[in-house]
C-alpha angles and dihedrals in degrees: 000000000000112000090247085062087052086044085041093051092037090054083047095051092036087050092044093048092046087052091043088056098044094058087050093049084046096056087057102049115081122229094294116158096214091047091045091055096046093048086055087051094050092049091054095046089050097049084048094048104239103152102176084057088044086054100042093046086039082060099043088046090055090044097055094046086044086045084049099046093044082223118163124240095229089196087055091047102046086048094058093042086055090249106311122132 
C-alpha cells in the first residue's frame, strides 16, 4: 500500500467519523435556523474537504449546544480558580 492509498483511507475514516459526529450534534439541536445553517455549512465543508472550516463550524456548533445547555468548562474553571477543584 503506497502511502497515497493510506492518505487516501485515513481522509475516508476521518470523513466517515466527522459525518458521523455531525448527524449526532444535529439530533441534539433543536430546529434553530442559524444552527441549521451552520450544520449545512459544516456538511459541505466536510464532503470538500476542507478540514480548517470543518474545525471552525465544528466549534461554533459546540459553542452554541454548551451556551444552550449553560455547562461549565471544568478546564476553564479550574484554571480561573488556579487549579483547585
Amino acid at each position: 500500500m503506497g502511502q497515497s492509498d493510506a492518505a487516501r483511507q485515513w481522509h475516508a475514516a476521518l470523513n466517515h467519523a466527522l459525518r458521523a459526529r455531525a448527524i449526532e450534534v444535529a439530533a441534539t439541536l433543536p430546529s434553530d435556523a442559524v444552527e441549521a445553517a451552520l450544520l449545512d455549512a459544516l456538511h459541505a465543508a466536510t464532503a470538500e474537504r476542507r478540514w480548517s472550516d470543518v474545525a471552525q463550524l465544528a466549534s461554533e456548533l459546540e459553542g452554541r449546544r454548551r451556551a444552550r445547555a449553560a455547562t461549565v468548562d471544568l478546564a476553564a474553571e479550574r484554571s480561573r480558580r488556579g487549579g483547585r477543584s
